[in-house]
N, C-alpha and C positions, 0 to 999 in steps of 0.2 A: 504494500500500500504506500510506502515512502517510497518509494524508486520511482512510483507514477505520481505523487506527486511534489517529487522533485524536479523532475523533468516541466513536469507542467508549471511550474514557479520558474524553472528556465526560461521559459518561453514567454510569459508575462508577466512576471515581476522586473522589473528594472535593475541595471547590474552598476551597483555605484561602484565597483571598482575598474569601470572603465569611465567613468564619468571621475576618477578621481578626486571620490570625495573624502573630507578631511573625518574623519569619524569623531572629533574633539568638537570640531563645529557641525552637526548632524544634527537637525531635528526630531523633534521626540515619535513623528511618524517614518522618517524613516531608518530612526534604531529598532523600532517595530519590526519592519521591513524586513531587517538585518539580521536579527534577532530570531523572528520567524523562518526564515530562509537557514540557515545554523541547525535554528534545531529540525529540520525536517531533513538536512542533509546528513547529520550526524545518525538521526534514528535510520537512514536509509542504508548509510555504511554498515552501520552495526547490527542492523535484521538483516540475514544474510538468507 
């Protein structure tokens, strides 16, 4: 279930590390962002 929707957060969620953003100056919506993308990536590596 996290593999699919990691992928799918790939594909529309926004990638602030190309957009080089400063994570010290980040908005409280998108350390959300951030933060939700992490943890869906993490549980996707680790359910194997």
């Amino acid at each position: 279930m996290y593999k699919i929707l990691a992928k799918i957060n790939k594909i529309l969620l926004p990638s602030f590390t190309k957009q080089r953003l400063d994570l010290a100056k980040a908005k409280k919506w998108q350390m959300a962002i951030i933060g939700y993308k992490y943890y869906v990536t993490t549980r996707a590596l680790t359910n194997k």
